[in-house]
C-alpha positions as CSV (number, residue, x, y, z in Angstrom):
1,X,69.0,67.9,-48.4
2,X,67.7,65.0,-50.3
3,X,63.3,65.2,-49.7
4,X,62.8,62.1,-52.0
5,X,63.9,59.6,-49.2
6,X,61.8,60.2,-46.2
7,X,62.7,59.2,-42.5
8,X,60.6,56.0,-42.0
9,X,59.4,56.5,-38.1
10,X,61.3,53.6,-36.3
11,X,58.7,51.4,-34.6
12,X,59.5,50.8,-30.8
13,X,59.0,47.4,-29.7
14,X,57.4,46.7,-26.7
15,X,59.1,44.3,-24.5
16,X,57.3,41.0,-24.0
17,X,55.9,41.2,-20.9
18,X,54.1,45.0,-21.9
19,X,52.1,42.9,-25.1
20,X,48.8,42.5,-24.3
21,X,48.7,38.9,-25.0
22,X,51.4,38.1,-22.3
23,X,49.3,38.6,-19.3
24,X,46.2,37.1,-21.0
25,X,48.6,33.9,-20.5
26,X,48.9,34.5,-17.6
27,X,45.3,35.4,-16.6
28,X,44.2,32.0,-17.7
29,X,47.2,30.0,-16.3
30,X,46.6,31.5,-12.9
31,X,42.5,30.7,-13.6
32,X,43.4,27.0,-14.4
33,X,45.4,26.7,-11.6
34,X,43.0,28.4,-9.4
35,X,40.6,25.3,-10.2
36,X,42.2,22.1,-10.9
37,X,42.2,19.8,-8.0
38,X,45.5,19.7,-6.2
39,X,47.0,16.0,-6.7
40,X,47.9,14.7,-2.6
41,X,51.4,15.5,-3.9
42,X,51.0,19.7,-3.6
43,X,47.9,19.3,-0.9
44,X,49.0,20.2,2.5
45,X,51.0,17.7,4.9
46,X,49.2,16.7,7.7
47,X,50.8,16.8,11.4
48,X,52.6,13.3,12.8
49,X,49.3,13.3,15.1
50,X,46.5,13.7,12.5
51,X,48.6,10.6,10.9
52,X,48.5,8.1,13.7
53,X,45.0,9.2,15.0
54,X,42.8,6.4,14.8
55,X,40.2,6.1,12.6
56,X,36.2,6.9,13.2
57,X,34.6,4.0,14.6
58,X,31.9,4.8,12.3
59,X,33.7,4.5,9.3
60,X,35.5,1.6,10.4
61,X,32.3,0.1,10.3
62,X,31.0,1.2,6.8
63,X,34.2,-0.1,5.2
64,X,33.3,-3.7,7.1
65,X,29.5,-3.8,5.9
66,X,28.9,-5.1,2.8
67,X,27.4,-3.1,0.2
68,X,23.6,-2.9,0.6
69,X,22.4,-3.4,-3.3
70,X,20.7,-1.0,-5.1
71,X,17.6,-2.8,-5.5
72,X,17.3,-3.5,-1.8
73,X,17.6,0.2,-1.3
74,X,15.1,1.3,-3.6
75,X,12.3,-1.4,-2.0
76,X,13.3,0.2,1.6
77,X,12.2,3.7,0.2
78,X,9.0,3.1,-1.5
79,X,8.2,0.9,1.8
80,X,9.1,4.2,3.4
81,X,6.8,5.8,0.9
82,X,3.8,3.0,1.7
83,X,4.4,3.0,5.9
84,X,4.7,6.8,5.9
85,X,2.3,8.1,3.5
86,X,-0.1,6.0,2.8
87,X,-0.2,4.1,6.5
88,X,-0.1,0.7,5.5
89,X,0.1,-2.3,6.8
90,X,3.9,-4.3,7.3
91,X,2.4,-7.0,5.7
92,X,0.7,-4.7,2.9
93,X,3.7,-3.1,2.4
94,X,5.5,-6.5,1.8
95,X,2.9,-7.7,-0.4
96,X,3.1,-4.6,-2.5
97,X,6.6,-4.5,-2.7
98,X,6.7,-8.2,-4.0
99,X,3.0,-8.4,-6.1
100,X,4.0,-8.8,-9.8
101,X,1.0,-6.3,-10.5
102,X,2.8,-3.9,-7.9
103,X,6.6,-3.2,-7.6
104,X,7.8,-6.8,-8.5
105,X,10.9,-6.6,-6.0
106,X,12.2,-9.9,-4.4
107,X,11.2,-11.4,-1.6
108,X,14.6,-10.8,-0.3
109,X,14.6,-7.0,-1.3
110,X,11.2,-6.1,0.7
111,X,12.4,-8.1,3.7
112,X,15.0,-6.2,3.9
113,X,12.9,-3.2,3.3
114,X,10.1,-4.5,6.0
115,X,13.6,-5.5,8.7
116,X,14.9,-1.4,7.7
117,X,11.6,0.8,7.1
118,X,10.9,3.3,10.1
119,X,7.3,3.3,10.4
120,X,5.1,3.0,13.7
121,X,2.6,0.6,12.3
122,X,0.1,1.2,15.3
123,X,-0.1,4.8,14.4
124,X,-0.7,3.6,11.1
125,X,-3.4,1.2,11.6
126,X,-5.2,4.1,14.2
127,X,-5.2,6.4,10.7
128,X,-6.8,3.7,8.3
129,X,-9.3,3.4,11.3
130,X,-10.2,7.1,11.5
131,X,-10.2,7.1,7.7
132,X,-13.0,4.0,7.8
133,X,-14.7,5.9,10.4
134,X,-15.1,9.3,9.0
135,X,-15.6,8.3,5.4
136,X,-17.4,5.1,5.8
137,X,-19.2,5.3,9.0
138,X,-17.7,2.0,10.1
139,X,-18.6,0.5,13.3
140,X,-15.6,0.0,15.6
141,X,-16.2,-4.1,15.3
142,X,-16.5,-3.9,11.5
143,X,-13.4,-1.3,11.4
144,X,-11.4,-3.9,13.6
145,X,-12.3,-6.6,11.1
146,X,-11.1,-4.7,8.1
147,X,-7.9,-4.0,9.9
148,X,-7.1,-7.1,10.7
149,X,-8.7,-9.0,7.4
150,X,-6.5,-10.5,4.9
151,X,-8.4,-9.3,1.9
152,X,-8.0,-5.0,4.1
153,X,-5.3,-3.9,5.5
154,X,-3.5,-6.7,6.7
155,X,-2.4,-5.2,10.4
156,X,-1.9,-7.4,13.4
157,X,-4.6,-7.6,15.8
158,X,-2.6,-6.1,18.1
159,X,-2.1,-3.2,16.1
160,X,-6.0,-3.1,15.3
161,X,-6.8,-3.7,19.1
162,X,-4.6,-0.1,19.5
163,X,-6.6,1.7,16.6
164,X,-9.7,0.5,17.9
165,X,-8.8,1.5,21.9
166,X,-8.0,5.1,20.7
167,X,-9.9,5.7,17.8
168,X,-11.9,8.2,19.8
169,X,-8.8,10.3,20.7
């Protein structure tokens, strides 16, 4: 027996799908496909009656409105921030939203913030009151005119007639 040539060991190939790299392939396809967005070709069919159901009234009516602008929209939440917060007038809030030394919106942005803001301007005007009262010492009569002035607060009388009729409450 010849010793000079040795058996070389034969190696045994592994078949594809035993490689270790096959079913990382597949690992990550599965992955990718796990978060992609299905197009509305592979997303489920809906039933003949979720087709012909009408539509939400509701959202009828959001297609129909115009588009409220972005600037009207921001004046309606600081005037949210000023009626809510700070318990301003309408009228101050107005004038702040539109003062060129304060928010500089249009007139037409803060009316339609003023027309839109959710505020209960009588409870407002009975908290500036108790404010002038307690830190001030305000009579009620000198309260009512700072209410009402148009250098103060700017409320309606009838608002300052409220704050003035329960400031005691």
């Amino acid at each position: 027996m010849d010793t000079t040539t040795q058996a070389t060991p034969t190696k045994t190939s592994k078949k594809f799908y035993q490689k270790w790299w096959f079913w990382a392939i597949i690992v990550v396809l599965v992955f990718i496909s796990l978060i992609t967005p299905k197009s509305p070709t592979q997303q489920d069919t809906t039933t003949k009656a979720e087709e012909t159901k009408p539509a939400d009234t509701s959202e009828q009516a959001k297609v129909d409105e115009p588009a409220v602008p972005v600037e009207y929209k921001s004046a309606l939440n600081k005037a949210t921030s000023y009626a809510n917060s700070m318990s301003m007038s309408k009228q101050g809030v107005y004038d702040q939203l539109t003062s060129q030394y304060g928010e500089k919106f249009t007139a037409e942005a803060a009316q339609y913030a003023i027309d839109n803001v959710k505020a209960d301007w009588n409870k407002n005007a009975l908290a500036k009151a108790k404010s002038y009262q307690s830190q001030q010492s305000l009579s009620p009569a000198a309260i009512r005119d700072q209410l009402i002035s148009t250098y103060g607060e700017k409320f309606t009388e009838a608002e300052a007639d409220y704050a003035i009729q329960h400031l005691n409450d």
